[in-house]
C-alpha positions as a Markdown table, in Angstrom:
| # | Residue | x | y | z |
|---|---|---|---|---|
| 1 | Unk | -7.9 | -12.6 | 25.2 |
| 2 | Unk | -10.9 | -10.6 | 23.5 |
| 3 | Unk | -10.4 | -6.7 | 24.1 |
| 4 | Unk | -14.1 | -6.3 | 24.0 |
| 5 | Unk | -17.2 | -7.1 | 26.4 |
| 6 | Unk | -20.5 | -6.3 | 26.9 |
| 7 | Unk | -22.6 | -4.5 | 29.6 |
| 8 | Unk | -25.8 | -5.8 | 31.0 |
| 9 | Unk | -27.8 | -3.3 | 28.2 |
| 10 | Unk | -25.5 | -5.3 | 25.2 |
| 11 | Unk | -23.2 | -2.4 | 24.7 |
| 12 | Unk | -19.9 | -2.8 | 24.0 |
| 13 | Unk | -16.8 | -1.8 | 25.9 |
| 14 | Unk | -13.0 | -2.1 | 25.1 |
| 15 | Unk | -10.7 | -2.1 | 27.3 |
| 16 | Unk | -8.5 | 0.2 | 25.4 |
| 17 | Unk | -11.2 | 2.7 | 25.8 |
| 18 | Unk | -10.8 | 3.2 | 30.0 |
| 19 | Unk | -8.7 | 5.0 | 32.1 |
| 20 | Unk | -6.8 | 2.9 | 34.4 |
| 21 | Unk | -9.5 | 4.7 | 36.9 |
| 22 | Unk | -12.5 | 3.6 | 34.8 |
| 23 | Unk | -10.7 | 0.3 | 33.9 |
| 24 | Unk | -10.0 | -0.5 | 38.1 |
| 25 | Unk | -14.0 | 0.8 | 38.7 |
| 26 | Unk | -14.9 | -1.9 | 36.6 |
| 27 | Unk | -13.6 | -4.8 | 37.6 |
| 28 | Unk | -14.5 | -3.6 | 41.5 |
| 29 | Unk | -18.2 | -3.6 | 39.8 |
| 30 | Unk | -18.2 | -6.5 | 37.7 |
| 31 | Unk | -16.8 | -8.5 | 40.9 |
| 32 | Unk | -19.7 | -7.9 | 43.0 |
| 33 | Unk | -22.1 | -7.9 | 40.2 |
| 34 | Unk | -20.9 | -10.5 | 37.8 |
| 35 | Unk | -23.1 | -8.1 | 34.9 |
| 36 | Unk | -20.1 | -8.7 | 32.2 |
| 37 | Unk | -20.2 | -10.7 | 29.1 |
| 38 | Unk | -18.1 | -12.3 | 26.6 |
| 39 | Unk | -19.7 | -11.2 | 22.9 |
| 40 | Unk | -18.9 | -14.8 | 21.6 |
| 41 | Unk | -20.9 | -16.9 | 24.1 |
| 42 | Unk | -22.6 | -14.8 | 26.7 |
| 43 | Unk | -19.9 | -16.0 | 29.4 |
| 44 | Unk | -19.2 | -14.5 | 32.8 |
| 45 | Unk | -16.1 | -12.1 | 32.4 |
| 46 | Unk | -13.4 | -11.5 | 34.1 |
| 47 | Unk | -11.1 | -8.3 | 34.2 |
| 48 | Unk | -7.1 | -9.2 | 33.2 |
| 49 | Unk | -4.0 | -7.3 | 32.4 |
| 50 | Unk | -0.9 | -8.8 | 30.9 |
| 51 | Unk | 2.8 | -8.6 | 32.3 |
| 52 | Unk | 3.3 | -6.3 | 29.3 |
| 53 | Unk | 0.5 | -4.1 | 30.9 |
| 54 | Unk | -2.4 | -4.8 | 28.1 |
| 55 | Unk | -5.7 | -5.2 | 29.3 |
| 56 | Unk | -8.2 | -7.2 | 28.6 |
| 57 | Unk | -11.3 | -9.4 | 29.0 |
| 58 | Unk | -11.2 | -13.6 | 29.7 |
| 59 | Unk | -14.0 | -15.7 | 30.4 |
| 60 | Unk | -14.4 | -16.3 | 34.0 |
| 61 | Unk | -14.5 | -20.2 | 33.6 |
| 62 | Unk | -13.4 | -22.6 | 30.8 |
| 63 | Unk | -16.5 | -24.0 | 29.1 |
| 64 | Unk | -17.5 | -24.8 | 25.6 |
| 65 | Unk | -16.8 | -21.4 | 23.6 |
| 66 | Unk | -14.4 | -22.7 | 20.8 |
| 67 | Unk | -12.8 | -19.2 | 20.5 |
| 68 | Unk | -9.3 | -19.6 | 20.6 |
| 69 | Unk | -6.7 | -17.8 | 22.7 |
| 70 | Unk | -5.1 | -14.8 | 21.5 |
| 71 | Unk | -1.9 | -13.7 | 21.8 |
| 72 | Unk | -0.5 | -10.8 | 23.4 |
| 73 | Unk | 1.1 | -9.4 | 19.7 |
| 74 | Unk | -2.7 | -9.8 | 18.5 |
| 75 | Unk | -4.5 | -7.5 | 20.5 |
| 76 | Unk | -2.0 | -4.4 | 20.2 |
| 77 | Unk | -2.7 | -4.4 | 16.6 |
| 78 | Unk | -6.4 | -4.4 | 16.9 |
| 79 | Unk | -6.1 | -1.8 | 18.9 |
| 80 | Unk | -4.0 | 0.2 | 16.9 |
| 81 | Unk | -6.6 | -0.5 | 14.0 |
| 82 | Unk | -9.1 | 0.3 | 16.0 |
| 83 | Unk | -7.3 | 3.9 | 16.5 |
| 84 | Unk | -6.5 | 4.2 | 12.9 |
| 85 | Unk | -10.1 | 3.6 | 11.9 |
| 86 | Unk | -11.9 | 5.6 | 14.5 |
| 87 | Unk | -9.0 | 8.8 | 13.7 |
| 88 | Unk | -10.5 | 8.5 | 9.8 |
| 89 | Unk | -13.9 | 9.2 | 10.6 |
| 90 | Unk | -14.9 | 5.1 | 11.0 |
| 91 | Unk | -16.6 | 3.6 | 13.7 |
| 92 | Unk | -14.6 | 0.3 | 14.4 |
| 93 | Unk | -15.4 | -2.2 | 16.6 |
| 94 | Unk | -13.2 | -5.7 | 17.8 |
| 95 | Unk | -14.2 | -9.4 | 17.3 |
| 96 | Unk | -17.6 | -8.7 | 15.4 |
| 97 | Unk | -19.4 | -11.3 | 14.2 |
| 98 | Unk | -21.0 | -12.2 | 11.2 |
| 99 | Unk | -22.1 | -14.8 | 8.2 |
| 100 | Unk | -22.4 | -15.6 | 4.4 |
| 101 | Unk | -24.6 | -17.5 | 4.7 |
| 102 | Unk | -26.4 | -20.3 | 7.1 |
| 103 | Unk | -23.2 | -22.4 | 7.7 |
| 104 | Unk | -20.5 | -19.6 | 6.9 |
| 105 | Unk | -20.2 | -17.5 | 10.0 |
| 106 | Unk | -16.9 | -15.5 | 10.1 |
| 107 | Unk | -15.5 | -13.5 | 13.5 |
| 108 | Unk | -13.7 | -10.4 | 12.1 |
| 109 | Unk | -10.7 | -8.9 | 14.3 |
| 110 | Unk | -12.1 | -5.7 | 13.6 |
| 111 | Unk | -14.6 | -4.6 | 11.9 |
| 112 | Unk | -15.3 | -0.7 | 10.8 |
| 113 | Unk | -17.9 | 1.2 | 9.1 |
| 114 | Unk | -18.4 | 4.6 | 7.2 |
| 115 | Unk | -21.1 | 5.2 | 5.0 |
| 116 | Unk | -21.8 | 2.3 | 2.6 |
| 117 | Unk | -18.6 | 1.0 | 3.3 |
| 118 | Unk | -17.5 | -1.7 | 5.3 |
| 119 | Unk | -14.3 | -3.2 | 6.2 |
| 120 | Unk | -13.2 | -6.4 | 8.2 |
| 121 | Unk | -9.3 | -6.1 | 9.5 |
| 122 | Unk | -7.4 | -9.6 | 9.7 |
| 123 | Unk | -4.4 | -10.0 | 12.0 |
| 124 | Unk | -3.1 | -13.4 | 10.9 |
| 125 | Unk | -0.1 | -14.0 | 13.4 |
| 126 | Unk | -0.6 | -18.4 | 12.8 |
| 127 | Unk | 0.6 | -19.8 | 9.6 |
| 128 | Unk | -2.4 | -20.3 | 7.1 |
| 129 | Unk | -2.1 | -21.8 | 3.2 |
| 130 | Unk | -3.2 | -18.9 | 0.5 |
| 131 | Unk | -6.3 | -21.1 | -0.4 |
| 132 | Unk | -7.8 | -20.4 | 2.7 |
| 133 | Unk | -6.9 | -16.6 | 2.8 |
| 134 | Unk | -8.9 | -16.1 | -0.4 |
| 135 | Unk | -11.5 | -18.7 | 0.7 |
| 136 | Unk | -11.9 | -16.1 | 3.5 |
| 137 | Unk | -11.7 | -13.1 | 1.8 |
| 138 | Unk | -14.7 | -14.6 | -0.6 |
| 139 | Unk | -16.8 | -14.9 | 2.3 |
| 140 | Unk | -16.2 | -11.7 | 3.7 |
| 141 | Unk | -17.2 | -10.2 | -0.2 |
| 142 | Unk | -20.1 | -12.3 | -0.2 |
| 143 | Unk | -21.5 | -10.3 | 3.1 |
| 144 | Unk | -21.0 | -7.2 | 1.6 |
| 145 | Unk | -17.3 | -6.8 | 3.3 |
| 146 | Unk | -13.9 | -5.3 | 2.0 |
| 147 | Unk | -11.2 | -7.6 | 3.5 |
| 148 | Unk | -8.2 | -6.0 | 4.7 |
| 149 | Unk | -5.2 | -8.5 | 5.6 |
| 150 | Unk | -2.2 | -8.5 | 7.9 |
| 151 | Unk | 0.1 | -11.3 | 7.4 |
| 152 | Unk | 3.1 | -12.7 | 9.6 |
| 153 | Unk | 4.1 | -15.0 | 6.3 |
| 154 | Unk | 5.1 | -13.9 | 3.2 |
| 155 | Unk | 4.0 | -15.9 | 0.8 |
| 156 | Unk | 0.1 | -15.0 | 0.1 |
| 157 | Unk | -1.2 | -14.0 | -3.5 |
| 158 | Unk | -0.7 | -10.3 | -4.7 |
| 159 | Unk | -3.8 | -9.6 | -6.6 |
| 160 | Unk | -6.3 | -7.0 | -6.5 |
| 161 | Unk | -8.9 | -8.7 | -4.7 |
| 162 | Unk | -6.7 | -9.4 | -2.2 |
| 163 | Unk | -5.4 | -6.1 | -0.2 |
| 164 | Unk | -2.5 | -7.6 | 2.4 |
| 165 | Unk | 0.8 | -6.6 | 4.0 |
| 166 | Unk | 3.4 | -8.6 | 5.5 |
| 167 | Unk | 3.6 | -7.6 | 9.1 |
| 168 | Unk | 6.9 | -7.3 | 10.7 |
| 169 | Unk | 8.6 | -6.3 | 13.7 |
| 170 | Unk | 7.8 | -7.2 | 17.2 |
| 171 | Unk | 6.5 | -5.9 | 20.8 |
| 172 | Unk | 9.6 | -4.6 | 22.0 |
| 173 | Unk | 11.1 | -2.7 | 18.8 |
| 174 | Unk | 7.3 | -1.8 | 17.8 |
| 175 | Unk | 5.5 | -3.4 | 14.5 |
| 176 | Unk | 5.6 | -2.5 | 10.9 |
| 177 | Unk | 4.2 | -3.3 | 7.5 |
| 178 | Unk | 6.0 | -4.0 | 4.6 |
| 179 | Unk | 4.3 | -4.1 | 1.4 |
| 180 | Unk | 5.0 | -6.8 | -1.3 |
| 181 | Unk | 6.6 | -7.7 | -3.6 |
| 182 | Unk | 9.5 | -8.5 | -1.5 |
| 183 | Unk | 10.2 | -5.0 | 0.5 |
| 184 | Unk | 8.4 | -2.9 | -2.0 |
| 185 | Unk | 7.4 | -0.4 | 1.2 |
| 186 | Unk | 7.8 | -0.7 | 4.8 |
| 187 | Unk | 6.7 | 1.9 | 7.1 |
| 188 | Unk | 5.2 | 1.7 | 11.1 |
| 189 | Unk | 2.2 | -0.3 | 11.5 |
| 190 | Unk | 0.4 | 2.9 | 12.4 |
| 191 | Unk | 1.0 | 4.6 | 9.7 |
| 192 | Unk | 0.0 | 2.0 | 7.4 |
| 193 | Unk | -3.4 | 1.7 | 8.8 |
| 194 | Unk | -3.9 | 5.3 | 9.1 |
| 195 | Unk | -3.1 | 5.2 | 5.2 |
| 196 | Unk | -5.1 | 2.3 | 4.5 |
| 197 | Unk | -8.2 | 4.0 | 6.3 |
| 198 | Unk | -7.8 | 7.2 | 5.1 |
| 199 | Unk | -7.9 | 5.5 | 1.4 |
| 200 | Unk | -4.2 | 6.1 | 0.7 |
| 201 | Unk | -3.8 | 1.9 | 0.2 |
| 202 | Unk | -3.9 | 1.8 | -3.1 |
| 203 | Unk | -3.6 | -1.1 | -6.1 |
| 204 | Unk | -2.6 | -0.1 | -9.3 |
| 205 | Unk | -1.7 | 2.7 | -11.3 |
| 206 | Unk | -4.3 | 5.4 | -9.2 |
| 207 | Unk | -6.8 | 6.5 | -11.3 |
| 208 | Unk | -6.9 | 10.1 | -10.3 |
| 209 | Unk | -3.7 | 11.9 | -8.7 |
| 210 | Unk | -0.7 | 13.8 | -9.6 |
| 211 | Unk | 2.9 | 12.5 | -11.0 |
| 212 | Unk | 5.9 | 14.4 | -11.4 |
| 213 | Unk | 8.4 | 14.1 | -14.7 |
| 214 | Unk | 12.0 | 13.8 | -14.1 |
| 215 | Unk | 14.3 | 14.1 | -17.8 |
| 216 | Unk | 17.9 | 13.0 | -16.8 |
| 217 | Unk | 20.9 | 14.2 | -19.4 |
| 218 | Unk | 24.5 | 13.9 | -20.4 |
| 219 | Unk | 27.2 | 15.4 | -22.5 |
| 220 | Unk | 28.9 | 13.1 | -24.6 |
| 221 | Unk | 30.9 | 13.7 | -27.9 |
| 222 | Unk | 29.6 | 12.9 | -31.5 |
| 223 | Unk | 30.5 | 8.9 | -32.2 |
| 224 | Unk | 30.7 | 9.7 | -35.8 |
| 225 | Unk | 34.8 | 10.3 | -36.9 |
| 226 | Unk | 34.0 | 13.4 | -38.6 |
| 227 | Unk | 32.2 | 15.4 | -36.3 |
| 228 | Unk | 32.9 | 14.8 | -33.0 |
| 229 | Unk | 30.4 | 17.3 | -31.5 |
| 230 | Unk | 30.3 | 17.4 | -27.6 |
| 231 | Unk | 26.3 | 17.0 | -27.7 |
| 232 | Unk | 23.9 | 16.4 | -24.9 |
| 233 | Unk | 21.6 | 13.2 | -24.8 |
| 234 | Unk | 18.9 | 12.2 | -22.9 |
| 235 | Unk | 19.8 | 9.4 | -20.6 |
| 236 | Unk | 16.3 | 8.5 | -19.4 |
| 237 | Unk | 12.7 | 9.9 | -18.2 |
| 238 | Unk | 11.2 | 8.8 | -14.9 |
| 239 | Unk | 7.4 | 9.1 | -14.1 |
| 240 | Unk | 7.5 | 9.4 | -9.9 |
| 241 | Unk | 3.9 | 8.8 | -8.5 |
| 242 | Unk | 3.6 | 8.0 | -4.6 |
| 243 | Unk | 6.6 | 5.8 | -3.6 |
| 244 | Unk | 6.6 | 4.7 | -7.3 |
| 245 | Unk | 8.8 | 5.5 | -10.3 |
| 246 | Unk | 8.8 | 3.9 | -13.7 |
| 247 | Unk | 11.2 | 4.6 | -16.0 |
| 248 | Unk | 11.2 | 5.1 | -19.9 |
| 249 | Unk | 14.4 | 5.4 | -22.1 |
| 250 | Unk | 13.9 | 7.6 | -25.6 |
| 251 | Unk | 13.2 | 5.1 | -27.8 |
| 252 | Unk | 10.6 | 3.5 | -25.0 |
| 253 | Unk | 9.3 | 6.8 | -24.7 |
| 254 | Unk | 8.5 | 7.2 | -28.3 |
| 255 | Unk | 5.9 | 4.0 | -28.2 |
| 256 | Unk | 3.7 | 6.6 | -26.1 |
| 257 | Unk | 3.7 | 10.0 | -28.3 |
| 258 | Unk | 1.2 | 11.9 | -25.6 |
| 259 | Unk | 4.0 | 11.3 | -23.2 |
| 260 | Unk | 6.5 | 12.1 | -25.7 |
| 261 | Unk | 4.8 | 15.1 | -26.7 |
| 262 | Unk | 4.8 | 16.3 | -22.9 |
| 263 | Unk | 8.5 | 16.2 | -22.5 |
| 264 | Unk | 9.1 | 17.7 | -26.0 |
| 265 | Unk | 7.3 | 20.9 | -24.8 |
| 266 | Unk | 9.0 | 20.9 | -21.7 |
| 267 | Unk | 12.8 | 20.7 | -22.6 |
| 268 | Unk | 14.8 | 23.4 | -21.8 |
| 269 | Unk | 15.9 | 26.0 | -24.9 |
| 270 | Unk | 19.9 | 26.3 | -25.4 |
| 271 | Unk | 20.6 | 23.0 | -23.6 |
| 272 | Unk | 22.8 | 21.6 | -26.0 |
| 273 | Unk | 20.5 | 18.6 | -27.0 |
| 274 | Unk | 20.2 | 17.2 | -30.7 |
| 275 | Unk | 16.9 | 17.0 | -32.0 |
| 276 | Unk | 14.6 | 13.9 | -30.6 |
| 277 | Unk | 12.3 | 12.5 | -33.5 |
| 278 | Unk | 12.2 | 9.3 | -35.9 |
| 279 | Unk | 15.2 | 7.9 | -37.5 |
| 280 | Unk | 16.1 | 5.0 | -39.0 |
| 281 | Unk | 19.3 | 2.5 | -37.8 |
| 282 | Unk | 20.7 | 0.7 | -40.1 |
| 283 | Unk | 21.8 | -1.9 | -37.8 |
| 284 | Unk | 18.5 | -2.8 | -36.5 |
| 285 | Unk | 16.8 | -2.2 | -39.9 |
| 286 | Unk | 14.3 | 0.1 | -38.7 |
| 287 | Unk | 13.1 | 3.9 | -37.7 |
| 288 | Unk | 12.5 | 4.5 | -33.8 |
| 289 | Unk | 12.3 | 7.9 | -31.7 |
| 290 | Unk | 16.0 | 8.9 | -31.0 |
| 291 | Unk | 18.4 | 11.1 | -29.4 |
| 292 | Unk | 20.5 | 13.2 | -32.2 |
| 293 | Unk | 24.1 | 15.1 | -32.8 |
| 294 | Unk | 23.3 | 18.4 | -32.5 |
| 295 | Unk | 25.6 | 18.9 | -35.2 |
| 296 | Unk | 25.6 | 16.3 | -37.7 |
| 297 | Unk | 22.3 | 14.7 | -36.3 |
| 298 | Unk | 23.4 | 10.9 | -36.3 |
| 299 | Unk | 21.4 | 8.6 | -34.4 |
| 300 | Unk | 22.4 | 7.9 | -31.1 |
| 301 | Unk | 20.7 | 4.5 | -29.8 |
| 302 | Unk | 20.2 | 3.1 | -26.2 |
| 303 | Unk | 23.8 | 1.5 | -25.5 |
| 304 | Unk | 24.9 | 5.1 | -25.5 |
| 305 | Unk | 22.5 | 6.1 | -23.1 |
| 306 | Unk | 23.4 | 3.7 | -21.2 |
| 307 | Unk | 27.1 | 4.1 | -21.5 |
| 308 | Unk | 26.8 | 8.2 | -19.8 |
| 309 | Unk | 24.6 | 6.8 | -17.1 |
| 310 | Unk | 26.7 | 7.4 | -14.6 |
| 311 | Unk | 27.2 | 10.8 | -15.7 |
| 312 | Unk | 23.5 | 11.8 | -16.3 |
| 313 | Unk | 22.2 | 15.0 | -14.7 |
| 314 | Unk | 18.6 | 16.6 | -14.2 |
| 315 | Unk | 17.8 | 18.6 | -17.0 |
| 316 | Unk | 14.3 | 19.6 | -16.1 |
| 317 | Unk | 11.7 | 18.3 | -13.6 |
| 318 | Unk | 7.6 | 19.5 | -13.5 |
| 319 | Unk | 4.1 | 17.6 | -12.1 |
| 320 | Unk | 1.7 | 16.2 | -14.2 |
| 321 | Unk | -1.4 | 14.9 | -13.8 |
| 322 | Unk | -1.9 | 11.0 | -13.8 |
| 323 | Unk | -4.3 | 11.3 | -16.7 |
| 324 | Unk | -5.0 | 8.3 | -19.0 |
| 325 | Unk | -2.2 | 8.3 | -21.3 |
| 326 | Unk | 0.5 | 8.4 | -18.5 |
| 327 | Unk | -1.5 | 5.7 | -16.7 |
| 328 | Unk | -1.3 | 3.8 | -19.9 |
| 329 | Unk | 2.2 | 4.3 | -20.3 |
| 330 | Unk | 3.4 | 3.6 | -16.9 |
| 331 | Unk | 1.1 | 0.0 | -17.2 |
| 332 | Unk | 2.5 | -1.0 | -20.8 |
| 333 | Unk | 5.9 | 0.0 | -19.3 |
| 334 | Unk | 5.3 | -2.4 | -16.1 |
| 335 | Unk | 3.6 | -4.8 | -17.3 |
| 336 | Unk | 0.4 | -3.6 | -15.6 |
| 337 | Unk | 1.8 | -2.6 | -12.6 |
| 338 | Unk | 0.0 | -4.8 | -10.6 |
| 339 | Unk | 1.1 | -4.4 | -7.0 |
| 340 | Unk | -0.4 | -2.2 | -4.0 |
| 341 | Unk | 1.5 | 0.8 | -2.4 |
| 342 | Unk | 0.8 | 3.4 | 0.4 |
| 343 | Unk | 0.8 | 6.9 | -1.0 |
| 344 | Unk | 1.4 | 9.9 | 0.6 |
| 345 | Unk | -1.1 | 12.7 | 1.5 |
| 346 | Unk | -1.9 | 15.0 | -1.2 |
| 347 | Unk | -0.5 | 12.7 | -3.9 |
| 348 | Unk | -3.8 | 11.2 | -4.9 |
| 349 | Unk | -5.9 | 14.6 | -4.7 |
| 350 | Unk | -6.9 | 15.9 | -7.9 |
C-alpha cells in the first residue's frame, strides 16, 4: 500500500498531496491511460482507498515485486512524517530508495532532506531483534543517512547512535510516542516528529541551551541539646532542563564548586539559613560541604535533609545557562545522562 507513484515524466506524487477532486481526476486518467507507476518495479498502478478512507497506490497486478504489503497504521505515519518534515523546512519524500553498497540496497519509509543533511524515517510496526535495527541503522550511516526509528516494541538499544521511540496508541484513539527509558516522555506522534525535525530530539545533556535552578528549604530546630535554634536548611537543588531535572543534595552539591558557587550568590539575605561551607563529621571521619545552625553552626548532614522533606519549600528559583560545569554536574550526577528527550521550543536557544 505505497502512498507514492510516479507520472509518465518520473515525478512523484502522493496521494496525501490531492484533493479528493485531483485525487478522483486521477484515477479517471490513469484508467484510460494506464501512464502510472509503482517507484519499486515500474508496475502498472492502480488508484485505492481504504475503509478507513486512506488513499493510496497498489500495483494493478500481482507479479514479482517482493515489496511487502503495508498496513493501514503504516501509511498514516508516513504521512504525518511526511507533514512534520515538509512544515520544518525539509523536503520529504515516501519509500525512497537507496544502497551502501552493491549488495546493500535499503527502501526508507521516508526519506527527507535539508541542506547537507539527510534523514531516513523508520516505521517498524513488525517485531524485529535489536541486531538487525543497528545492522540497519549502520547501513543507512554508511550512505551518508541519519536514521530516525519508530518502534511498536520496546525493547531496542538506547544509545546515541541509535535515535528511537516506542510508538504507541492506535488508529481510532490517534498515535503517540513515548520516549525510553520506560515512559520517560510521551507526547502525540505529531508532535514528536515536528520536534524531532525541527532538531528539538535531543540525546544527552544539550550542549547549548538554558536551565533553570530550583533551591528547596525547611525550618527545623537545632539537634544539638543546648541550642535548639529553629534554623532553616537546604533540603535539595534541582537543575530543570527541557522535561529533565536532576537533583543535587548539599553535600552532592559541594563535589561541583562552580555550581556551588552559583547558588551561594543567589540565596536569599535574612532567610534564616546557617552558613553552607566545609565541615568536618565526626561520625563519618571526614569534612564535606554542609548545611549549618545558624546559631551554634553544628553540622547538619543529609538524613536531616531528608527527614523535612516533606516540609521543604522554594526558597529561590532563577535560569542559568547550560554551560560546561552544569553540563558536567548534571552527567557526574546521572551517570552520564545517557538517554534522549524532546525539548521544548526556546529551551535549547542560546
Amino acid at each position: 500500500m505505497p502512498l507514492r507513484c510516479l507520472d509518465p515524466t518520473g515525478q512523484s506524487l502522493h496521494a496525501f498531496d490531492l484533493s479528493e477532486e485531483q485525487w478522483r481526476a486521477l484515477e479517471r486518467a490513469n484508467r484510460v491511460a494506464r501512464h502510472l507507476r509503482m517507484p519499486c518495479c515500474q508496475a502498472a498502478v492502480m488508484l485505492k482507498t481504504s475503509r478507513r478512507g486512506t488513499r493510496f497506490f497498489a500495483h494493478k497486478a500481482a507479479g514479482t515485486c517482493a515489496t511487502a504489503p503495508e498496513r493501514e497504521e503504516h501509511l498514516r505515519l508516513k504521512a504525518m512524517a511526511v507533514a512534520a518534515a515538509r512544515a520544518n523546512g525539509w523536503e520529504a519524500q515516501t519509500e525512497v530508495a537507496g544502497a551502501a553498497g552493491p549488495d546493500e540496497p535499503w527502501r526508507a519509509d521516508l526519506l527527507a532532506r535539508k541542506g547537507r543533511h539527510v534523514v531516513a524515517v523508520e516505521f517498524q510496526w513488525s517485531a524485529q531483534t535489536a541486531e538487525e535495527t543497528m545492522r540497519r541503522q549502520e547501513r543507512y550511516r554508511r550512505s551518508g543517512v541519519r536514521g530516525l526509528w519508530l518502534l511498536r516494541r520496546s525493547d531496542f538499544p538506547i544509545t546515541r547512535d541509535l535515535p528511537a521511540v516506542r510508538i504507541g496508541g492506535d488508529l481510532e484513539r490517534g498515535f503517540t510516542a513515548i520516549v525510553p527509558p520506560g515512559e520517560h516522555q510521551e507526547l502525540p506522534m505529531a508532535a514528536f516528529l515536528e520536534a524531532a525535525f525541527a532538531h528539538r530530539f535531543r540525546y544527552g545533556v544539550p550542549s547549548r541551551g538554558r536551565a533553570e535552578l530550583t533551591v528547596r528549604a525547611a525550618w527545623t530546630p537545632c539537634w544539638h541539646e543546648r541550642c535548639h535554634a529553629r534554623t532553616r536548611i537546604v533540603t535539595q537543588v534541582e537543575v530543570t532542563f527541557g522535561p529533565n531535572t536532576c537533583g543535587f543534595s548539599i553535600r552532592e552539591l559541594g563535589q561541583h564548586p562552580e555550581l556551588l558557587r552559583r547558588v551561594l550568590d543567589r540565596l536569599p539575605p535574612a532567610a534564616g539559613l546557617g552558613r553552607i561551607k566545609r565541615r568536618y563529621s565526626k561520625a563519618l571521619e571526614e569534612s564535606y560541604i554542609s548545611n549549618g545552625c545558624i546559631r551554634c553552626d553544628r553540622l547538619y548532614g543529609e538524613h536531616f535533609e531528608a527527614d523535612v522533606r516533606d516540609d521543604e519549600e522554594v526558597l529561590c528559583a532563577f535560569p542559568l545557562p547550560l554551560s560546561d560545569d552544569v553540563r558536567s554536574a548534571i552527567k557526574a550526577q546521572q551517570d552520564g545522562f545517557e538517554q534522549w528527550s524532546v525539548y521544548p521550543p526556546g529551551v535549547l536557544a542560546v
